[in-house]
C-alpha positions, 0 to 999 in steps of 0.5 A: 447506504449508511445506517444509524448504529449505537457507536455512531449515535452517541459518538454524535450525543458525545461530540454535541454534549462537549459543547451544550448544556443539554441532554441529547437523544439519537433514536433509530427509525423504530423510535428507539434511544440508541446514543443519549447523554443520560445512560438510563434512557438507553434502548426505551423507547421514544414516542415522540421520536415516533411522531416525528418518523411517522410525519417526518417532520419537527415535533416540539413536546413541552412539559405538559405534553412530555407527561401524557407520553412514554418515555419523552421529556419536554424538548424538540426532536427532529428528522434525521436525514442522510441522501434524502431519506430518514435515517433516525431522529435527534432530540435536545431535552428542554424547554422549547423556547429554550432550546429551539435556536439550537436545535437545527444547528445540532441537526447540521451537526449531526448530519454532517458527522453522518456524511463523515462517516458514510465518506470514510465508509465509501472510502474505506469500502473502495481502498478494500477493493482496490485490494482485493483486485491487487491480490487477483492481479497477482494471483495467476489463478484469476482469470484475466477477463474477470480482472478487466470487469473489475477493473472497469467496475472499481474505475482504475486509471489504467490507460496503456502503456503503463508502467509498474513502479514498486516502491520499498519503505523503511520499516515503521520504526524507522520512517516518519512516514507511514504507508498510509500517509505515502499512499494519501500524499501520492494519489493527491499528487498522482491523480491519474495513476493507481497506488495501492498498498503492497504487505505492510512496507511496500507500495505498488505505483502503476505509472504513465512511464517514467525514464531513468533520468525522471525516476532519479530526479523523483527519488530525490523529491521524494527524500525532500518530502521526507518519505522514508524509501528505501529502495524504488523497483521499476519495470519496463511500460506493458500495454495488458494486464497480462504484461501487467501481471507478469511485470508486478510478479517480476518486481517482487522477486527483484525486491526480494533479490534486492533485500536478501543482498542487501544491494545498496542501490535505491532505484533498481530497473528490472531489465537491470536484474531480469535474470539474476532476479528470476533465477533468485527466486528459484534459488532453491531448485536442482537446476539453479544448485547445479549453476552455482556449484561451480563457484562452491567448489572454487571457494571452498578451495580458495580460503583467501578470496584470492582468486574470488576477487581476482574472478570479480575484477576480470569479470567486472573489466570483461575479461581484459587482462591489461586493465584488471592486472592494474586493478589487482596490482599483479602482473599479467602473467600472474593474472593468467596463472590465477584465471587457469586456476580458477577455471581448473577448481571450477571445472569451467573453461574461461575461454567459453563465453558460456561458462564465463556467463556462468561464474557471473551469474552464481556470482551475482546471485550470491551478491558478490559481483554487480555489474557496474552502474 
């Protein structure tokens, strides 16, 4: 329920007074000037706004009746109303029979700037909401049965399956679009679905589920419309908000992998990427330091990136010697010899599908393998 304050009051005086050659009053529901074309009167009092909040009705004052009262000049002042209740009181200085025709024009005025205003308020109110509830779905803390209530409070389109869609922005230097109006454009075009804004660059879509085919048709309209995305992260649909949760974690460690190798591909699916996402995130542990020492030990011995590319083909044709021999441009007894020495400076046997998992996987985490599109 809006209130009358002192920046919305003379933003109402200010925006009438653009127009009018009258002086113009915004008083409160205790009668006082809290918004006025002429700064003296700021914060007196106004008996005739009084009359009018005591009788809730139009008080028309001329000249002589102005000077058997405090503070009040020959004018009309009327009810300000906002849902059915008084809310202050509007008041244009001058003759009556002058200023009368214009005096409830200025009232529709001045309650429709009170309308704008508690709009954006509630809108304002509810996007901080949305939010909020967005931090508590990703925060494992919050417990899942508060976060059903406050779904079901704030109204979210959440009918399963659903599927989380993390879209990445270009920074704002960059972009025409702002994350604002991304967000404002999406939810006019989308509706049924939820979009929230993620940090500063980065916008979280839970979806009616979309195929790959759609999803790359969709990037392409949204290139047309000019929206400035840099990268679009999909996971698989989740019939709770306990996938739900998981999903969203998962996609912003696929985009933090994404963005720390730089991959150039703009759609990225999760089951693409599940693992070495998940290992990415915990980069900085014994156990994921233990996976890629393998692959140190065979880059710091070969300075060339002979065998490092010889290992990227092999494993990019998986493992056939005939066709990553032709890539190379080698012969195969030289491919042969370069995969025993590199499984002899790894200290991996390459026969292993286990240790060849290995060598892929620290490959991949450090951006220097992907598998093919």
């Amino acid at each position: 329920m809006i209130e009358l304050d002192t920046t919305l009051a003379q933003y109402i005086v200010d925006r009438a007074m653009a127009i009018l050659p009258h002086n113009l009053n915004v008083m409160d529901t205790q009668g006082m000037i809290i918004g006025s074309g002429d700064p003296t009167r700021l914060h007196t009092r106004h008996e005739g706004a009084q009359l009018v909040l005591a009788n809730q009705r139009v008080v028309e004052i001329d000249a002589e009746a102005a000077a058997c009262l405090q503070g009040v000049r020959a004018g009309v002042n009327l009810p300000l109303m906002h849902e059915g209740r008084l809310i202050g009181v509007l008041g244009i200085t001058g003759d009556p029979e002058q200023v009368r025709p214009l005096a409830e024009l200025l009232r529709m005025t001045a309650e429709m700037l009170v309308e704008q205003r508690a709009s954006y308020a509630e809108r304002q109110w509810h996007n901080q909401q949305q939010e909020t509830w967005l931090t508590h779905l990703l925060d494992d803390g919050y417990s899942l049965g508060r976060l059903q209530i406050d779904t079901e409070h704030l109204g979210l389109a959440l009918a399963w399956p659903r599927q989380a869609c993390l879209l990445s922005l270009a920074r704002e230097a960059d972009s025409p679009t702002s994350q604002a109006q991304l967000i404002m454009q999406m939810r006019e075009r989308h509706p049924q679905h939820v979009v929230l804004p993620l940090g500063a660059n980065a916008v979280l879509w839970l979806r009616s589920p979309l195929n790959a085919a759609a999803d790359h048709a969709w990037l392409e309209q949204a290139d047309r419309r000019h929206w400035a995305l840099q990268r679009v992260h999909t996971a698989e649909p989740v019939e709770s908000l306990a996938d739900l949760r998981q999903a969203c974690q998962a996609l912003l460690a696929l985009r933090d992998f994404a963005e720390d190798l730089a991959l150039p591909r703009r759609y990225l699916a999760l089951e693409d990427f599940r693992l070495t996402a998940l290992l990415h995130a915990q980069r900085e542990s014994w156990t994921v330091r233990q996976l890629l020492a393998p692959l140190e030990r065979l880059r710091l011995a070969d300075a060339q990136d002979v065998l490092l590319d010889t290992l990227r083909v092999w494993l990019a044709h998986d493992g056939s010697a005939q066709f990553s021999a032709a890539q190379l441009g080698i012969h195969r007894n030289t491919l042969r010899y370069r995969l025993e020495r590199i499984g002899q400076l790894s200290a991996l046997d390459l026969s292993r599908a286990d240790h060849r998992m290995q060598l892929a996987l620290s490959m991949a985490l450090q951006g220097e393998w992907r598998p093919a599109e």
